[in-house]
N, C-alpha and C positions, 0 to 999 in steps of 0.2 A: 525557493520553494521546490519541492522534488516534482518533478516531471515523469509521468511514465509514458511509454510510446514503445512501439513496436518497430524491432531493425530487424528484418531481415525476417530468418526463423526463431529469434526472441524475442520477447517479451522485455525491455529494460525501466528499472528505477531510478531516474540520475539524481543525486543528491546535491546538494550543495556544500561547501567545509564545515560548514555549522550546522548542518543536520547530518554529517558525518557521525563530525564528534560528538553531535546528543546521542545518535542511535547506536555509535561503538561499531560502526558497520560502515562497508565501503558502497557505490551502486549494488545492487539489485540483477541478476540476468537470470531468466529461465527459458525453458523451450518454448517454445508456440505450443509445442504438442502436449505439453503441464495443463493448458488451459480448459477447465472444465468449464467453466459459467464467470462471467464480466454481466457486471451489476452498477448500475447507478446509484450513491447513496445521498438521500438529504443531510442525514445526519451523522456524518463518517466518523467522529471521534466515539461516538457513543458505540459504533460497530464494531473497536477495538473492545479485545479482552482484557478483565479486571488486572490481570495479574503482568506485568510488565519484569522480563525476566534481565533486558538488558534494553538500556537506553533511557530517554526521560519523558517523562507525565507528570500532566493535572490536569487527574479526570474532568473531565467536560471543558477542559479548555484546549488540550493538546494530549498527543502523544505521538512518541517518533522513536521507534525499535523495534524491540523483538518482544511480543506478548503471546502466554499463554489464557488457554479458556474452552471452553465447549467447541468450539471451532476449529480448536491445535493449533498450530504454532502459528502466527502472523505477524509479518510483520507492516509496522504504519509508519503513514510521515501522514499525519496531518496536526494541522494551526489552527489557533482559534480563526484569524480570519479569512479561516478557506472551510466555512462548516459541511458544504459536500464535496462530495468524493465519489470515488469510484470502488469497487472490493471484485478483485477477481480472483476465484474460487481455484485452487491448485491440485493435482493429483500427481505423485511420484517426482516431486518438487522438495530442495530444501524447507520450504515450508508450503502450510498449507491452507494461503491465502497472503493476499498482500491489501491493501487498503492505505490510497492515497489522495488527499485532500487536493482539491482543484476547484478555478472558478469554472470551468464552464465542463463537469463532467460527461456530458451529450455527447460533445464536440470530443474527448480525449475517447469515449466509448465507440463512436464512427471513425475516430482513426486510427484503431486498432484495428481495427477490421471485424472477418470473421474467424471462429476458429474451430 
């Protein structure tokens, strides 16, 4: 299950080999200073965009890549059985938002810190 956490002055996605290879992508790393808004979500699959430009879905069960949508370019790792998450909002970032399923999103959002 991808892990996101904060090292340092980034922001990191760590992947696992199989969520690699679904999303066509290696981790994840932005600046601390990218960070506009970190959000908790109940229902993080449904917070990806329709349109899945690289990587794999099924809507309302998963998805784990790179999608577009009203929100620009995002990328997700989440599972069916991880249905919340986290979405943190990006600015002057390869993209512009990230959204990662986790059980205990509170906990992942307190230990990011602040930004």
């Amino acid at each position: 299950m991808a892990e996101l956490r904060r090292v340092g002055d980034e922001l990191v996605v760590t992947l696992s080999v199989a969520e690699k290879a679904e999303a066509v992508h290696g981790d994840i790393r932005v600046p601390a200073s990218s960070v506009r808004e970190v959000e908790v979500l109940d229902d993080a699959v449904h917070a990806v965009p329709g349109l899945k430009t690289v990587g794999a879905a099924w809507p309302g069960r998963f998805a784990i890549g790179t999608f577009r949508g009203g929100t620009g370019k995002v990328f997700a790792a989440v599972h069916h059985d991880t249905p919340r998450g986290v979405r943190v909002a990006l600015e002057g970032a390869n993209f512009d938002a990230l959204v990662v399923g986790c059980e205990d999103p509170e906990e992942v959002v307190r230990n990011l810190g602040t930004f």
